[in-house]
N, C-alpha and C positions, 0 to 999 in steps of 0.2 A: 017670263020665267020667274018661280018665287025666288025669295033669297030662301029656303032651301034648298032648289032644285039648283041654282047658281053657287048652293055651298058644298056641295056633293058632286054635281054633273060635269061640273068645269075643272079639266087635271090644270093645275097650277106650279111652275116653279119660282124659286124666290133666290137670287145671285147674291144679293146684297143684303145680308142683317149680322149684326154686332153679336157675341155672346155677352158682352156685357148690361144690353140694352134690350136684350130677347127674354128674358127669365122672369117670369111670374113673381108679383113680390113677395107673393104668397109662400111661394117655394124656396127667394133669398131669407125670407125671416126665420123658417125652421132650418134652412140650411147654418147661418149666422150664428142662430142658440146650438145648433150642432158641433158646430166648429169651435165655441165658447167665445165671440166675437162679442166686445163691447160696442152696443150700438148707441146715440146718442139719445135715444128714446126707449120707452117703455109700453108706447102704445102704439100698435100695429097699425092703425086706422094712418098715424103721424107718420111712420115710419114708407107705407104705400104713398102717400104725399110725396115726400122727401126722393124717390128714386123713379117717379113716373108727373108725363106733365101732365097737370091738371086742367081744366077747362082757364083758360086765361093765360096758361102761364108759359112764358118764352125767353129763350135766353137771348140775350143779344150779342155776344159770340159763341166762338165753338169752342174757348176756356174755358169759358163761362158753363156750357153744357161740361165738357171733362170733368170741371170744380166740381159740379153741385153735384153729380151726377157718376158717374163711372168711377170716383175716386171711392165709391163706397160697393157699387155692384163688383167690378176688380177684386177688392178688398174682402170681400165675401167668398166668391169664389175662388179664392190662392189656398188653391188643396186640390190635391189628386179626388179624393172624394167629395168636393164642391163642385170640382169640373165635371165627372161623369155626371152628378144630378141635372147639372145647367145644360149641359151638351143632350142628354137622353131628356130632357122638359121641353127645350124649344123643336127638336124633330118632332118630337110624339105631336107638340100641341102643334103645330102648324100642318100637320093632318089632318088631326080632327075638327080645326076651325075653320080652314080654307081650303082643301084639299089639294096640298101644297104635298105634291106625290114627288118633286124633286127641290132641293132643299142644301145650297149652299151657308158655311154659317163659319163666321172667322174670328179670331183671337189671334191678344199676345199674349202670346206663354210668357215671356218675360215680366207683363205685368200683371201675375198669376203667381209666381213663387216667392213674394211676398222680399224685393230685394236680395237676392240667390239666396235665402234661406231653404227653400224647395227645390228640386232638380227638376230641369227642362222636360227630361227625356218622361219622367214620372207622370208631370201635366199633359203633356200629347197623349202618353198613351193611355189615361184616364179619359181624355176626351174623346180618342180611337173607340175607346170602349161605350162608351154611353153611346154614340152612334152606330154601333153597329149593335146595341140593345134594344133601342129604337127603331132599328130596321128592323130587327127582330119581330118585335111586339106588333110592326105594323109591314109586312114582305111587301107590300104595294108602293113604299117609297124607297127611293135611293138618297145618297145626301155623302157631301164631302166636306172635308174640311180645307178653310183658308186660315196659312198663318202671316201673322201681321206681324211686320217693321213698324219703325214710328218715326217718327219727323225728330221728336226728343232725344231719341237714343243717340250712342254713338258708334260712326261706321262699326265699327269694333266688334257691340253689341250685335246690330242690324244683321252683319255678316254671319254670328253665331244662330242666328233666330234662323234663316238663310240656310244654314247646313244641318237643322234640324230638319227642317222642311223638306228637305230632300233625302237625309234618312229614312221620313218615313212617307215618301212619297208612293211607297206602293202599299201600305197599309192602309191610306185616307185620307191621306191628307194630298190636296190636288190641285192647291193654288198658292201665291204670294202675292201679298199685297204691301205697300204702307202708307200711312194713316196717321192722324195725329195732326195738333195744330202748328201752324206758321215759325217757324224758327228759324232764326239768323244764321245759327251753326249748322245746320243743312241745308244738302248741295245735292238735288236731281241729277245733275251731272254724277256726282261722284258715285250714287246710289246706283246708277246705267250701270256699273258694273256686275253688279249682283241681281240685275234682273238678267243680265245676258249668261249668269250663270245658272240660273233657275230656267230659262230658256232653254240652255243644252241641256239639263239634264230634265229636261222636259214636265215642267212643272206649265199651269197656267198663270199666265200676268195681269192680273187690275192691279190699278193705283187709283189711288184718290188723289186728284189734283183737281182743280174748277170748279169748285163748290167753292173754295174764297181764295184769296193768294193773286199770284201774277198771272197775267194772259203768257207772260213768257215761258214762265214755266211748264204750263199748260200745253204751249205750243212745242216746249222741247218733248216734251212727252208724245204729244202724236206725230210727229214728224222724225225724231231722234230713236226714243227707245221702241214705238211703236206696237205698245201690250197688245194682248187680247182683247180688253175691257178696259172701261174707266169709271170707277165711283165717282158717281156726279157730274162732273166736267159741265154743266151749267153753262160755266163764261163763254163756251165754246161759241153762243148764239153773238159774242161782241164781238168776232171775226171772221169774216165766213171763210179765209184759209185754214182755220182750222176745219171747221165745218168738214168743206173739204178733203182732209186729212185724214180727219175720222170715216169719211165716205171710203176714197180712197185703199186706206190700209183694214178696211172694215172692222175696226174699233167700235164696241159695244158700249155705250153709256147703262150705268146702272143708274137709274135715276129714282131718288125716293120724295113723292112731292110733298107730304105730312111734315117730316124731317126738314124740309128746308126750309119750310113757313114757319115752325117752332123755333127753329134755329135762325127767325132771322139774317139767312140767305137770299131767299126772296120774301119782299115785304107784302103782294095783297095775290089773290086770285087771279085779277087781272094779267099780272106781272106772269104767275105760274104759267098761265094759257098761252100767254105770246111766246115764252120760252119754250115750252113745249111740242106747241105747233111747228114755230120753225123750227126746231130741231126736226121734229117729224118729217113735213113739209119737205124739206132739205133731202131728205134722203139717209137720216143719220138712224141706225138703229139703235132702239130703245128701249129697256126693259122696266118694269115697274116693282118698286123693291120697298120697304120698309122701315128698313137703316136700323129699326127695334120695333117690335111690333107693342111688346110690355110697357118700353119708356114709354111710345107716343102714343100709347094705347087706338091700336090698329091691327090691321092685317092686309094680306097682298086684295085680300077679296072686295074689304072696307077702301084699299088705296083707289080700287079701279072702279067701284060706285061714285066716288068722288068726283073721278075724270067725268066720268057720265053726266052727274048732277047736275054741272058746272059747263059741261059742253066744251070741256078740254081733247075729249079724244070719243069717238062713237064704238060701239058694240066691235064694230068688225075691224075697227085698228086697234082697240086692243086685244083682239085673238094675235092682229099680226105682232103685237109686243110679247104675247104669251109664246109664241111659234118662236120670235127672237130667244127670250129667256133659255128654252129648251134648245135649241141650236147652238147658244152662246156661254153653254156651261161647261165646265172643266170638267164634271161627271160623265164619264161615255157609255156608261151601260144604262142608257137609258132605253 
């Protein structure tokens, strides 16, 4: 098959991608001059550098990626009319790049109104809007939105992002997640509360946990709160009760293998293969996701050439990872 016929032929969905991390820099630079954002550069060429990794370049944590990174795509988009263009760019383009006909895509609105300077409810439903403009322009995809907690916040906040969510859970928005790096003052435990309220009121659950942090936490996660899905969850391969767990309560891992090598989560090829295998291997279902296609300059269609190259995963497991994605989406009118 060419890679046309593979960029066209094959329906694709993608679980796991950032709006921070999804947006053309093309599109954040006139968005930026639109908004009248001081950026710390004058020349675009510097400016695509600075928000997307370049051939070399890796952060060695996930602050590290935040710092250089997110703290200026966020900061771009904290506008009702930055979010509809960010929200309507990444559907439209992961169409036409990958034919990516179903199309999960998450934020914090919280860190989008620029410190409550903006209203919650303004940001959602600017991002309502671009997606369902985007569905528009192209009726052959569907797509939802996931809104994101954070490790940083506090319960307080978490809780408010929480009951946005479920406002406008019947306009698009179709999942909860949270995200964000390692922090002292957050408690998984305490968090279990507010997934089990997004639960009743019938929201979908990933969390990111197992891409870095404790095996414990991890484990309270698939054995305690028990989501739908897990961003990443990775460490899962250093215990096989967890494994397990994820078998068991049939927990989805989103796994994005670009992102984790860039991120200095797993350090060679090698590393990626063994963890991948056994997860497969295992029996643990798997999907293949991008985490930002723009930052890591990628796509679902470039993730799954990869596997191939490398001899991580063959043609016909990953239709079966493609078959998971679509099976293990919060979107049901598929």
């Amino acid at each position: 098959m060419t890679l046309e016929e593979r960029q066209k032929n094959i329906k694709r969905a993608e679980l796991h991608t950032h709006l921070g991390s999804s947006v053309a820099p093309s599109s954040l630079w006139a968005i930026a001059h639109d908004e009248g954002i001081r950026l710390p550069m004058k020349n675009y060429w510097e400016f695509a550098d600075m928000i997307t990794m370049a051939k070399g370049k890796k952060n060695a944590t996930l602050n590290e990626m935040h710092n250089n990174f997110f703290q200026w795509t966020e900061l771009i988009q904290s506008s009702p009319n930055a979010v509809y263009q960010s929200v309507r760019s990444v559907i439209s383009g992961g169409y036409r790049k990958c034919n990516l006909v179903l199309q999960e895509l998450r934020f914090n609105p919280m860190f989008r109104n620029r410190q409550g300077e903006r209203d919650l409810d303004h940001i959602i439903t600017a991002a309502i809007h671009g997606m369902e403009k985007a569905m528009l322009d192209y009726p052959q995809v569907k797509a939802g939105l996931i809104v994101m907690m954070d490790r940083t916040l506090t319960f307080e906040q978490n809780e408010i992002i929480l009951k946005k969510a479920i406002k406008y859970k019947n306009r698009g928005v179709i999942g909860i997640d949270v995200a964000g790096p390692q922090s002292s003052e957050f408690s998984m435990e305490e968090t279990s509360i507010l997934f089990e309220k997004a639960r009743q009121a019938g929201l979908g659950i990933t969390i990111h946990t197992g891409e870095e942090g404790s095996l414990e936490e991890l484990d309270y996660v698939v054995h305690k709160i028990k989501p739908d899905r897990i961003g990443h969850g990775i460490l899962a391969v250093k215990d096989e009760n967890i494994m397990k767990g994820l078998v068991e309560n049939d927990i989805t891992l989103e796994i994005c293998p670009t992102s984790n090598l860039l991120n200095s989560k797993v350090t060679t090829v090698d590393e990626l293969r063994n963890i991948i295998r056994t997860l497969f291997d295992f029996g643990v279902k798997i999907t293949i996701n991008t985490d930002g296609p723009e930052m890591y300059k990628t796509n679902v269609m470039k993730e799954e050439d990869f596997l191939l190259e490398n001899n991580i995963l063959k043609e016909e497991e990953l239709e079966i990872c493609r078959k998971n994605a679509f099976k293990a989406s919060f979107v049901r009118e598929v």
